[in-house]
N, CA and C atoms as a LAMMPS dump frame, in Angstrom:
ITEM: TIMESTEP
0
ITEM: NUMBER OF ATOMS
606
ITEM: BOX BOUNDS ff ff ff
-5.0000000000000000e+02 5.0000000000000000e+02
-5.0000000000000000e+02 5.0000000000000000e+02
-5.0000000000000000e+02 5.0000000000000000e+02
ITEM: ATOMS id mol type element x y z
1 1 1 N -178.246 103.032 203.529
2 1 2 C -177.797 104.277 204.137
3 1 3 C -178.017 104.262 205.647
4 2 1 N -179.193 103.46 205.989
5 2 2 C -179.601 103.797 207.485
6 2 3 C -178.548 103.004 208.441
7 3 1 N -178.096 101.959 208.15
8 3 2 C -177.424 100.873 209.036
9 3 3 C -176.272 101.239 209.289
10 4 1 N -175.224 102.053 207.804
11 4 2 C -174.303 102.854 207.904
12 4 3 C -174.248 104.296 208.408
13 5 1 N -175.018 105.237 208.246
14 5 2 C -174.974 106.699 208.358
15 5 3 C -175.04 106.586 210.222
16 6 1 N -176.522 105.882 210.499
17 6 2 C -176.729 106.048 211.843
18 6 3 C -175.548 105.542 212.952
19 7 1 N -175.143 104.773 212.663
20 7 2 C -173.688 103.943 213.114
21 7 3 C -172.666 105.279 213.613
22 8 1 N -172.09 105.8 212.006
23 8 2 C -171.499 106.09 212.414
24 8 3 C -171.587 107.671 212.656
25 9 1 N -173.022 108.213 213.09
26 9 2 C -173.352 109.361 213.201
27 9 3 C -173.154 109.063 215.033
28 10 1 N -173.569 108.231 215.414
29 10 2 C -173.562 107.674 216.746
30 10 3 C -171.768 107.551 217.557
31 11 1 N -171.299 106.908 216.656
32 11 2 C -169.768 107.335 217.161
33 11 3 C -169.697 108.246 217.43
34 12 1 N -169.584 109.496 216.247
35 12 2 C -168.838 110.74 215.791
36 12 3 C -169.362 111.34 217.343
37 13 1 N -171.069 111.293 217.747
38 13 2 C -171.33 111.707 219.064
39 13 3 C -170.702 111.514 219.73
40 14 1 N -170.867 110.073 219.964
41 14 2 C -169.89 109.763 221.578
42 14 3 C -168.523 110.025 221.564
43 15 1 N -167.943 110.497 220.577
44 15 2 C -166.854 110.735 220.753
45 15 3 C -166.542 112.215 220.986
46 16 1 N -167.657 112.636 220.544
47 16 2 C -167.609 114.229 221.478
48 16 3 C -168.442 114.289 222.755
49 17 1 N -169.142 113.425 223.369
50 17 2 C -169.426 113.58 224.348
51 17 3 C -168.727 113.113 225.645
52 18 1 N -167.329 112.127 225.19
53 18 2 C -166.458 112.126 225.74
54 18 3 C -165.508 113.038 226.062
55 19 1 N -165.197 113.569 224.847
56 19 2 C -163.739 114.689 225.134
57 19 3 C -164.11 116.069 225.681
58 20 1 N -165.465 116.26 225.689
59 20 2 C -165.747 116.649 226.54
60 20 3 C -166.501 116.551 227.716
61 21 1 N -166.543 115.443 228.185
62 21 2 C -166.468 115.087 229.206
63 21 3 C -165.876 114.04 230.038
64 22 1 N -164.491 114.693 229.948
65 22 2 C -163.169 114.078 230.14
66 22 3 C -163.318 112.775 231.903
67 23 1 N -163.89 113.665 232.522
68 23 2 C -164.276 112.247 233.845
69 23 3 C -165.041 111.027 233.702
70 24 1 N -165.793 111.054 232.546
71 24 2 C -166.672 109.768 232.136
72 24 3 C -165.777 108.777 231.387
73 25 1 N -164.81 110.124 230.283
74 25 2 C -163.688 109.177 229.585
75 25 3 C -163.15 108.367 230.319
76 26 1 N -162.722 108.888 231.494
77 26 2 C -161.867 108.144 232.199
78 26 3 C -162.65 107.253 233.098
79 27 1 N -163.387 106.553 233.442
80 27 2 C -164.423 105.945 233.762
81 27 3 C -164.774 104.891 232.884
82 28 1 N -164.271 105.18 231.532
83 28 2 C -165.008 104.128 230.333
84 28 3 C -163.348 103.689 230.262
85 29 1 N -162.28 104.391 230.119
86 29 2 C -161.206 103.85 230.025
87 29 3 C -160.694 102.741 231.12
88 30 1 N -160.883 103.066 232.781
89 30 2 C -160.492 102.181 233.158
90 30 3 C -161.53 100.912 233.258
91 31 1 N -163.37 100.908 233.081
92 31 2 C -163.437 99.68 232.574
93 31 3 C -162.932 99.048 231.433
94 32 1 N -162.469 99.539 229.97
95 32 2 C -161.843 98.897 229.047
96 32 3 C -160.816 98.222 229.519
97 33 1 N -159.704 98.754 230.229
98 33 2 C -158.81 97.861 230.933
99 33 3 C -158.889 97.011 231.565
100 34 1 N -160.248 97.195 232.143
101 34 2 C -160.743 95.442 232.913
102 34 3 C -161.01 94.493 232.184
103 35 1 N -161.783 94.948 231.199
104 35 2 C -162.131 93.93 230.263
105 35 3 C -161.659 93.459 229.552
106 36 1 N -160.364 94.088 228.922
107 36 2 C -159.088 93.719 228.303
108 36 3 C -158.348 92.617 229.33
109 37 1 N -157.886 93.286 230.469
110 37 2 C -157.378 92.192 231.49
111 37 3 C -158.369 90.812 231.777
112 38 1 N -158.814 90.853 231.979
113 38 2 C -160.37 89.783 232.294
114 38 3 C -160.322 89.107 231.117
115 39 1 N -160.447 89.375 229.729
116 39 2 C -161.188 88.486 228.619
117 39 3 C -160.17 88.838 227.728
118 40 1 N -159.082 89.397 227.931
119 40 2 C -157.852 89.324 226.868
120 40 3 C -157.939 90.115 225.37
121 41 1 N -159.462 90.086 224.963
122 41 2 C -159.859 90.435 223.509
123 41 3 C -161.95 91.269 224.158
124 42 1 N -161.646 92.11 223.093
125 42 2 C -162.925 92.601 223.542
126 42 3 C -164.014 91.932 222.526
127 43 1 N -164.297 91.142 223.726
128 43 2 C -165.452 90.082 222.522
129 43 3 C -167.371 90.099 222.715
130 44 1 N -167.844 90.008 222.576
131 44 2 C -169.462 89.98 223.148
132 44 3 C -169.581 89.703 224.616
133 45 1 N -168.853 88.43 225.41
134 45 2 C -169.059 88.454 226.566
135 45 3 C -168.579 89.382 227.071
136 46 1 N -167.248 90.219 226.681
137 46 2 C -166.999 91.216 227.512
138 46 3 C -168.005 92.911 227.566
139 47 1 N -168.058 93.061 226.046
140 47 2 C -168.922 94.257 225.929
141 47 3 C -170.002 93.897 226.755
142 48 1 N -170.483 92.789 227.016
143 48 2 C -171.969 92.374 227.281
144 48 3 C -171.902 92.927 228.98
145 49 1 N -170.771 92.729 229.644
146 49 2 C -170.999 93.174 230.59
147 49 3 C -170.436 94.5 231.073
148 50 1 N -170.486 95.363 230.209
149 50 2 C -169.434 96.795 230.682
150 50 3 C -170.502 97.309 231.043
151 51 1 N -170.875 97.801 232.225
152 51 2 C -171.917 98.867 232.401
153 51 3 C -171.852 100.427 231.986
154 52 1 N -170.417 100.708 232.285
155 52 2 C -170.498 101.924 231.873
156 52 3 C -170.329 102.549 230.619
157 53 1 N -169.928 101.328 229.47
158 53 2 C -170.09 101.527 228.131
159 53 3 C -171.526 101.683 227.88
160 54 1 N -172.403 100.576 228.224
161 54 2 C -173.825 101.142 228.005
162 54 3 C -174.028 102.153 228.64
163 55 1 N -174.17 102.574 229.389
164 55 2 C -174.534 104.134 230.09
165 55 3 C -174.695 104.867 228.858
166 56 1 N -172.817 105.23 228.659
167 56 2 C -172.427 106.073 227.684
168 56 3 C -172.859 106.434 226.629
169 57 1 N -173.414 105.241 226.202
170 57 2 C -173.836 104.563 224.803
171 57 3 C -175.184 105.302 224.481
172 58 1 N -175.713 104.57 225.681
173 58 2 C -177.121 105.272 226.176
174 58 3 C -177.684 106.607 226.149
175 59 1 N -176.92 107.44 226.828
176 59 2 C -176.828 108.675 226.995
177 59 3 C -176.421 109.603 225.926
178 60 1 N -175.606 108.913 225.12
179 60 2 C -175.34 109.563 223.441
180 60 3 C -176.676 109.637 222.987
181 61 1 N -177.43 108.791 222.74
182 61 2 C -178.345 108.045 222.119
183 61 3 C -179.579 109.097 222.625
184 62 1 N -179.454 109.27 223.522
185 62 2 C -180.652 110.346 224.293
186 62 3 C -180.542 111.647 223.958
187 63 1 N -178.864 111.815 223.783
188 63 2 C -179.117 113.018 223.748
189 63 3 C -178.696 113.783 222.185
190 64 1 N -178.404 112.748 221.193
191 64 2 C -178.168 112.978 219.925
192 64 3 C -179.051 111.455 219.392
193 65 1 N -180.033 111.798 219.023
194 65 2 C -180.544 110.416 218.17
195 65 3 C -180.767 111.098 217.019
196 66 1 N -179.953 110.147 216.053
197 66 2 C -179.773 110.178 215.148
198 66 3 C -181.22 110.4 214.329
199 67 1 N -182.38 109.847 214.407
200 67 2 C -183.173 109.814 213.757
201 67 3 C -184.527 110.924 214.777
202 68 1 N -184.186 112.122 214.702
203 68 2 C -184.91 113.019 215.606
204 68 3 C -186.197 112.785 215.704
205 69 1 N -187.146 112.414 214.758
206 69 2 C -188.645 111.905 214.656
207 69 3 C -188.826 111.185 214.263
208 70 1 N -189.835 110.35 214.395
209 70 2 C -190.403 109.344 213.287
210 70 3 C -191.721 109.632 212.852
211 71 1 N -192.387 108.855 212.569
212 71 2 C -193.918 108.796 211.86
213 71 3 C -194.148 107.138 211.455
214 72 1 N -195.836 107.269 212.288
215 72 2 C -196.476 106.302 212.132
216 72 3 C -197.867 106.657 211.34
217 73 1 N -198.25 105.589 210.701
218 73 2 C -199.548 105.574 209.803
219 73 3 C -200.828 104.946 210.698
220 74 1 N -201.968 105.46 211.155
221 74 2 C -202.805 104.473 212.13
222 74 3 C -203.655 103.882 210.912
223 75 1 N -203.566 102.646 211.523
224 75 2 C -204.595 101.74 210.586
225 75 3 C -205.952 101.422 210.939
226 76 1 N -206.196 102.128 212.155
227 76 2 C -207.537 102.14 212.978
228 76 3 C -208.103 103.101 213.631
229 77 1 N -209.1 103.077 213.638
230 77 2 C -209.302 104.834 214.285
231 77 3 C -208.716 104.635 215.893
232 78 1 N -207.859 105.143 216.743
233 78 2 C -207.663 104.931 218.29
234 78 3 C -208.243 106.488 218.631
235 79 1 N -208.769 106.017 220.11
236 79 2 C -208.851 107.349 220.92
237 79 3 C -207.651 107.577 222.148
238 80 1 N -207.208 108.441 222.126
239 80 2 C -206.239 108.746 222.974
240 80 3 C -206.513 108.699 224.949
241 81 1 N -206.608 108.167 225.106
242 81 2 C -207.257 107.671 226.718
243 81 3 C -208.412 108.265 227.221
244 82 1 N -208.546 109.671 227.719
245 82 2 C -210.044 109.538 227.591
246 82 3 C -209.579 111.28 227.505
247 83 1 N -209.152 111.652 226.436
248 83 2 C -208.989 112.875 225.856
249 83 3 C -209.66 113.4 225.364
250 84 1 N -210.544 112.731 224.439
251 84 2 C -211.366 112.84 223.799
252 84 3 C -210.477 113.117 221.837
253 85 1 N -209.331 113.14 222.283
254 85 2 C -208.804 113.069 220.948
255 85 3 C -208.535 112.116 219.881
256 86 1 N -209.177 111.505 218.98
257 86 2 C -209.068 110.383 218.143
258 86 3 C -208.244 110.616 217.091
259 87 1 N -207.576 109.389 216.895
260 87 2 C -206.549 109.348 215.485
261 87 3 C -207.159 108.751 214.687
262 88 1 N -206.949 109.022 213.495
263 88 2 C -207.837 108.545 212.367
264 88 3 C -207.1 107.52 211.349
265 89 1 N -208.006 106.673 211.118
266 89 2 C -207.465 105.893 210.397
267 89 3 C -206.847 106.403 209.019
268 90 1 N -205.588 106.101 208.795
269 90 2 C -204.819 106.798 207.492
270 90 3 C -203.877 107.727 208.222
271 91 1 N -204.125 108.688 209.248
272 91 2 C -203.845 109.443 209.547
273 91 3 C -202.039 109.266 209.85
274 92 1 N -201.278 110.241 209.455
275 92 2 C -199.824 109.917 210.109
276 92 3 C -199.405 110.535 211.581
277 93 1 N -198.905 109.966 211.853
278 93 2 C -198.484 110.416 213.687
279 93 3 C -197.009 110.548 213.666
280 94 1 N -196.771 112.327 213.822
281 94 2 C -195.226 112.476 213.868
282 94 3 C -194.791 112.004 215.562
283 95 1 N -193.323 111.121 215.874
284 95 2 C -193.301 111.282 216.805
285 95 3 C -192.122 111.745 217.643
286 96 1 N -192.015 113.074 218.209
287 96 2 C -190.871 113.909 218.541
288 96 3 C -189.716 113.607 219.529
289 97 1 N -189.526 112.195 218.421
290 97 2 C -188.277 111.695 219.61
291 97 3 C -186.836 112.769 220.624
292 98 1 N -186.714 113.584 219.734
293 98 2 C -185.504 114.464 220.533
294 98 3 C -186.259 115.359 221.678
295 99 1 N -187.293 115.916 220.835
296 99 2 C -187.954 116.88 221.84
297 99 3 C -188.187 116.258 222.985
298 100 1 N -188.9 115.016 222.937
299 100 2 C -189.124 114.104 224.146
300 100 3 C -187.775 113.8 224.793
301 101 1 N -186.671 113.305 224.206
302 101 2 C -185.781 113.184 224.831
303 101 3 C -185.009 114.294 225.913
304 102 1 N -185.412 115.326 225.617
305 102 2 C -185.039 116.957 225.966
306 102 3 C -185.776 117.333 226.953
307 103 1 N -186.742 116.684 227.216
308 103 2 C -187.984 117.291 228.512
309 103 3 C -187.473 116.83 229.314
310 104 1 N -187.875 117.973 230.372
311 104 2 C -187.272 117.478 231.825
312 104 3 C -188.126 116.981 232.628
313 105 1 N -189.391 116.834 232.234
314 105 2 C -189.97 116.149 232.868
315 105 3 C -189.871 114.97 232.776
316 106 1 N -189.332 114.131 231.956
317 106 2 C -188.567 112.633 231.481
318 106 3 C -187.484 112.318 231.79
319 107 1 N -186.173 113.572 231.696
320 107 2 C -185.325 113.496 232.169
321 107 3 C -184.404 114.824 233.12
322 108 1 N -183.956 114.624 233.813
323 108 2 C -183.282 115.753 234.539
324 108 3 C -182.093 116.221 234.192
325 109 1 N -182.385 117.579 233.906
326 109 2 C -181.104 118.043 233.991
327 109 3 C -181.175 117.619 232.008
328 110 1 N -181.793 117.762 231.392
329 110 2 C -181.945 117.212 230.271
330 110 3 C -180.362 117.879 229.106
331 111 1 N -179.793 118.843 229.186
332 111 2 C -178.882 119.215 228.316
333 111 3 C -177.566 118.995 229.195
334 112 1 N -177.212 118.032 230.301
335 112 2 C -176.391 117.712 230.7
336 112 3 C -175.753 116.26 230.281
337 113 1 N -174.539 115.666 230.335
338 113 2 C -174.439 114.732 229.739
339 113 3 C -174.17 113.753 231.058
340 114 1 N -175.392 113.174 231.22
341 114 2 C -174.791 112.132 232.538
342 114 3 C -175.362 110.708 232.457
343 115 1 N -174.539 109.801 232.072
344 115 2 C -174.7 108.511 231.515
345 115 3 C -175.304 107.399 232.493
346 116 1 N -175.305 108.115 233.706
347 116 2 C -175.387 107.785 235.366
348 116 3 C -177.154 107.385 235.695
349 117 1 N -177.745 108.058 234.705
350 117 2 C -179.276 107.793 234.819
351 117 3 C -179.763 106.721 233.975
352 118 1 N -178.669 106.09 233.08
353 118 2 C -179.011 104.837 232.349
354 118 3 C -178.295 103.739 233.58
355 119 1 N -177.9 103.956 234.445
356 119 2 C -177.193 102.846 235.648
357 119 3 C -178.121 102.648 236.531
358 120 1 N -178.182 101.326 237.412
359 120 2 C -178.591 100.792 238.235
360 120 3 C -178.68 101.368 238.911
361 121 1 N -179.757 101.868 239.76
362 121 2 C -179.683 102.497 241.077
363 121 3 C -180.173 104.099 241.326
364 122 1 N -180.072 103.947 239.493
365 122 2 C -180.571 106.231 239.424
366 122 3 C -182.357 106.197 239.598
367 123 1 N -182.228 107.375 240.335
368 123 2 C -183.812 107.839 240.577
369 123 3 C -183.643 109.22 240.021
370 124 1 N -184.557 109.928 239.426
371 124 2 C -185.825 108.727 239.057
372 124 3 C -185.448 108.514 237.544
373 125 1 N -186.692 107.259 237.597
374 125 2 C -186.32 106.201 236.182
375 125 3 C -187.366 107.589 235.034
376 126 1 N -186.76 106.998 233.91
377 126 2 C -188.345 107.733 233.433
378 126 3 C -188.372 107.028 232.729
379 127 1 N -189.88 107.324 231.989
380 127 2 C -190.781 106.698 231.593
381 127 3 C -190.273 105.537 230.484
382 128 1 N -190.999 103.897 229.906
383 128 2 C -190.271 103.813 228.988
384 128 3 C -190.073 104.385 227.821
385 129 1 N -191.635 104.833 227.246
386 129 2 C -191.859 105.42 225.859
387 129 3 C -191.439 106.776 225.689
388 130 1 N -190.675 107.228 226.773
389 130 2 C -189.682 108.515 226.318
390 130 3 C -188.554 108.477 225.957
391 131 1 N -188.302 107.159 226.113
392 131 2 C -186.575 107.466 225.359
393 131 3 C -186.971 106.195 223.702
394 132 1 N -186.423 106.803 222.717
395 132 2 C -186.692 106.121 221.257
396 132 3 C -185.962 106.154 220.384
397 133 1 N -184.581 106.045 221.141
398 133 2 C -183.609 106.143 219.962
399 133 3 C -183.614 105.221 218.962
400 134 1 N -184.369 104.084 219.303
401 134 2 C -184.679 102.937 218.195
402 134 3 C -186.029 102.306 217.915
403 135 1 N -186.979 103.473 218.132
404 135 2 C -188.164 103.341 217.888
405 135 3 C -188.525 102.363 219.353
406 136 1 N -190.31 101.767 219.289
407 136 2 C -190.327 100.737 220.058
408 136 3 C -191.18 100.166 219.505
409 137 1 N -192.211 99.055 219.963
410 137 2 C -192.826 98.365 219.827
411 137 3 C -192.269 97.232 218.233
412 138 1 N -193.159 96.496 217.768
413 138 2 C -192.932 95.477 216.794
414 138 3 C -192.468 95.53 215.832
415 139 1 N -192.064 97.357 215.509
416 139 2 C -191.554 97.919 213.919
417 139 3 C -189.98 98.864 214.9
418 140 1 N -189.812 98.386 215.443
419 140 2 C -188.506 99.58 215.931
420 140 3 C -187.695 98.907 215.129
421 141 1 N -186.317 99.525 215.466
422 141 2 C -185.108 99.57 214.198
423 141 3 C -184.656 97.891 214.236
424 142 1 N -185.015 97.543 213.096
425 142 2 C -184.337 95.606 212.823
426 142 3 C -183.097 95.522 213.263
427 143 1 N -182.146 96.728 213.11
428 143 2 C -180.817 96.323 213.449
429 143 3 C -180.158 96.577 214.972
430 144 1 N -181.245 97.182 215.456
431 144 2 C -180.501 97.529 216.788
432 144 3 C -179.194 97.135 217.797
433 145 1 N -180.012 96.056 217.923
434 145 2 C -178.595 94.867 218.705
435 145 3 C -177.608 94.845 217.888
436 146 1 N -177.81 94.672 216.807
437 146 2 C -176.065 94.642 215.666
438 146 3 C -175.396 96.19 216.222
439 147 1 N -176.287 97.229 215.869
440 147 2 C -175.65 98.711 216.175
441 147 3 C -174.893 98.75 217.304
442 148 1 N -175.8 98.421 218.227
443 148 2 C -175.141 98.906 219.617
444 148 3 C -173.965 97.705 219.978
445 149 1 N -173.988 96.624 219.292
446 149 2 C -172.72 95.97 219.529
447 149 3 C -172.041 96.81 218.804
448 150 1 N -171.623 96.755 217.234
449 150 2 C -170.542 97.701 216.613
450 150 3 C -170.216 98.884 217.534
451 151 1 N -170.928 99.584 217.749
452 151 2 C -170.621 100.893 218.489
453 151 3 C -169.834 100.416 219.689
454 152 1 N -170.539 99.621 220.267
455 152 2 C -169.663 99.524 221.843
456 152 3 C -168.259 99.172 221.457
457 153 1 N -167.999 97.849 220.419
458 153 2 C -166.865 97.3 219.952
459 153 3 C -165.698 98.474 219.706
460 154 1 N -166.339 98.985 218.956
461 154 2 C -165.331 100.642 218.3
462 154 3 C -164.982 101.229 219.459
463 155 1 N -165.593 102.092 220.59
464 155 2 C -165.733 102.73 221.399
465 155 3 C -164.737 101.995 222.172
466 156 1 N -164.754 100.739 222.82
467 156 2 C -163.957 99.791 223.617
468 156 3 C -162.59 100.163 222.848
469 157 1 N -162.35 99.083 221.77
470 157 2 C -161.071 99.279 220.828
471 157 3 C -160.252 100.716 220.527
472 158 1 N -160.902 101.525 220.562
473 158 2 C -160.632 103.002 220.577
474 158 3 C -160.436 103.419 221.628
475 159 1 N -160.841 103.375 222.566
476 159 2 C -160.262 103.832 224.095
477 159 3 C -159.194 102.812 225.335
478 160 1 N -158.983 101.432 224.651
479 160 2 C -157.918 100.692 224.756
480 160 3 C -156.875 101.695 224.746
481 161 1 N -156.461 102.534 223.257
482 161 2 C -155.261 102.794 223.232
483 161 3 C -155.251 104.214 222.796
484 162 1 N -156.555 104.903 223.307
485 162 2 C -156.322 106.749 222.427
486 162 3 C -157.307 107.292 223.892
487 163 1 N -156.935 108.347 223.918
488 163 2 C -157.756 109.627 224.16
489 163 3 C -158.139 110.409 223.608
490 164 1 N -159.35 111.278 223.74
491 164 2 C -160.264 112.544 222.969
492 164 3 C -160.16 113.537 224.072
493 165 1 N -159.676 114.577 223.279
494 165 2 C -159.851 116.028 223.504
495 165 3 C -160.301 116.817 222.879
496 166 1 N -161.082 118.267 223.403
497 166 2 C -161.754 118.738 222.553
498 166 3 C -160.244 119.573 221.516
499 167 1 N -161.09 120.04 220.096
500 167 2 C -159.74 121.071 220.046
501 167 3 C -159.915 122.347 219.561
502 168 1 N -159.49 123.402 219.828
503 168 2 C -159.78 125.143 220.037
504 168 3 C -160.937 125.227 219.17
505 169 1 N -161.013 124.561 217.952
506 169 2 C -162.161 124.439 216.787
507 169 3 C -163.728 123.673 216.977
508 170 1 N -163.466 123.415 218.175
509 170 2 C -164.345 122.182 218.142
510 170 3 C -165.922 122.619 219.017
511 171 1 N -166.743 122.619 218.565
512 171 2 C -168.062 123.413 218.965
513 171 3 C -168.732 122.851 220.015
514 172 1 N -168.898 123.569 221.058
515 172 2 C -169.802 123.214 221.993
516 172 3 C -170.492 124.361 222.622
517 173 1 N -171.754 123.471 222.609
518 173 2 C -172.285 122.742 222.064
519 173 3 C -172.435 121.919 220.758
520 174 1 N -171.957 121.105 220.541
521 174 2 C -172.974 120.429 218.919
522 174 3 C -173.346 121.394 218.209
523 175 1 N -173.239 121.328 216.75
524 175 2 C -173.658 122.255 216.102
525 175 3 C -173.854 121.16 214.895
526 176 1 N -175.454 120.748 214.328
527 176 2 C -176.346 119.738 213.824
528 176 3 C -175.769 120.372 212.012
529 177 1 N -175.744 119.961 211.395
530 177 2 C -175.852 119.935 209.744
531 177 3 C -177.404 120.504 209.366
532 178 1 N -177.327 121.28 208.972
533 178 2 C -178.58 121.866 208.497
534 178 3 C -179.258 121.155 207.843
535 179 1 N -180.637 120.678 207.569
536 179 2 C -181.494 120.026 206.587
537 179 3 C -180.956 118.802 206.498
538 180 1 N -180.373 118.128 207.06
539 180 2 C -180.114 116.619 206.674
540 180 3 C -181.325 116.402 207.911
541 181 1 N -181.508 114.531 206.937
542 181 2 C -182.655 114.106 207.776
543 181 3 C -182.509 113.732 208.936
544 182 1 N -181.098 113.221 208.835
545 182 2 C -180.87 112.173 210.068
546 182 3 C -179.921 113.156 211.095
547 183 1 N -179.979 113.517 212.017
548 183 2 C -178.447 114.013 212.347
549 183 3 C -177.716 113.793 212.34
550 184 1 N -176.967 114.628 212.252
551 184 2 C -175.089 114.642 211.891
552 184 3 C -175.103 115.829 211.812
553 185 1 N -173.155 116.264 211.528
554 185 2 C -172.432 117.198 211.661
555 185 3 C -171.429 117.106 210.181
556 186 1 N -171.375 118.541 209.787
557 186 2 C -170.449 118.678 208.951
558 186 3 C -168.737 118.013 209.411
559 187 1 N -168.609 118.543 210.423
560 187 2 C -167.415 118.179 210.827
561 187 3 C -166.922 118.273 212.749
562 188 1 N -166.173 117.605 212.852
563 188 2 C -165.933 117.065 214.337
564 188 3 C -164.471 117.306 214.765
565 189 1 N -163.769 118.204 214.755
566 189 2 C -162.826 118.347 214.903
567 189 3 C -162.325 117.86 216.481
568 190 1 N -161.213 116.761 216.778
569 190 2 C -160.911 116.736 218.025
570 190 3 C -159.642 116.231 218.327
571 191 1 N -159.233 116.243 219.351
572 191 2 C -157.838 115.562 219.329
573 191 3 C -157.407 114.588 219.71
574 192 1 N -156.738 113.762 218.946
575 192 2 C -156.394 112.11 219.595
576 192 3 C -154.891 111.879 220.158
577 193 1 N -155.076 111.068 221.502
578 193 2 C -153.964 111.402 221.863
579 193 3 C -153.902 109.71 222.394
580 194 1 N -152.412 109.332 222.029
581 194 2 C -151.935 107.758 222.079
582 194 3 C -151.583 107.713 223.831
583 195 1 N -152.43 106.853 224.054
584 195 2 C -152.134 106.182 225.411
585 195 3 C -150.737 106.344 225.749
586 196 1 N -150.658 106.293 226.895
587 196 2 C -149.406 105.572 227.701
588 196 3 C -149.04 104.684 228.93
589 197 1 N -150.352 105.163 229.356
590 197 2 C -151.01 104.099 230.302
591 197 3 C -151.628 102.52 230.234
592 198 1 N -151.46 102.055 229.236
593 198 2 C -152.144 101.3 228.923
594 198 3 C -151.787 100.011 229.725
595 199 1 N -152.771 99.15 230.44
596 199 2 C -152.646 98.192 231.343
597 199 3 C -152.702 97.147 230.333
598 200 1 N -150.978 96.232 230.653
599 200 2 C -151.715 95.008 229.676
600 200 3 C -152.064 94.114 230.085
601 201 1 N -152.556 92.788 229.508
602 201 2 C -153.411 91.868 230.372
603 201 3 C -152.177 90.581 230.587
604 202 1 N -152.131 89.659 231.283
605 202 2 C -150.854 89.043 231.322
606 202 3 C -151.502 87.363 230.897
């Protein structure tokens, strides 16, 4: 369930965080056209270097992760730096990945969608252990790198030859599925609209 649901809970996002936010679309569209022109087929070397697909990618990921918390088991008693607060061995540790993702003290401007702070050059950085869309350390998600290739692949291939718009139905903000574990949405209503622009590669 996890390799599939999260996948494509992660699209269904970015594909509303595009149509509505139609200047980034277009930003991810005309790198697809480079990379189409450049490498003919959208293959690993090309995804590998789109920057602004990762941004995008990124910034979905921050601001809809699929897996809102986690939980760890300590197998040792730790003290928390000099808090004086100790975790106990056995003990479980929820950890509030969205909420963290949502602070503005980590990130700015935190309910805005700007893919621009996962790019080279944005100040300020934040921290690493605040962003966890795939857990971290030695147990984070096994599949990661597979994910975020599929996703980019789709995302690329899909904006080759369509556009997203929002449509009169379509909620914004996000509006989460009640009680499911993972996030998602009942439904995503949006509108696809066939290129005409499309640059071909020669």
């Amino acid at each position: 369930m996890v390799g599939y649901e999260t996948t494509a809970a992660v699209l269904t996002f970015a594909a509303h965080c595009l149509a509505t936010n139609p200047e980034w679309q277009e930003k991810l569209i005309e790198e697809v056209d480079e990379a189409f022109e450049k490498h003919g087929e959208m293959s690993y070397d090309a995804v590998r270097d789109m920057k602004v697909l990762d941004a995008v990618v990124s910034e979905t990921l921050r601001m809809h992760p699929p897996a809102a918390s986690s939980g760890r088991t300590a197998v040792e008693d730790y003290e928390l730096g000099n808090t004086g607060i100790v975790i106990k061995k056995g003990m479980m540790v929820m950890i509030p990945i969205y909420a963290m993702h949502y602070d503005p003290d980590f990130f700015q401007d935190p309910e805005t969608f700007n893919p621009e702070r996962f790019m080279d050059g944005y100040e300020p950085k934040h921290p690493q252990y605040a962003y966890l869309p795939f857990g971290a350390g030695p147990r984070n998600c096994l599949g990661m790198r597979f994910a975020l290739l599929e996703i980019k692949m789709c995302l690329a291939n899909l904006f080759r030859h369509y556009r997203l718009k929002p449509h009169s139905t379509t909620k914004i903000p996000l509006e989460y599925k009640r009680g499911a574990i993972l996030l998602t949405v009942t439904e995503l209503p949006l509108v696809v609209e066939k290129r005409t622009d499309v640059k071909m590669s020669s």
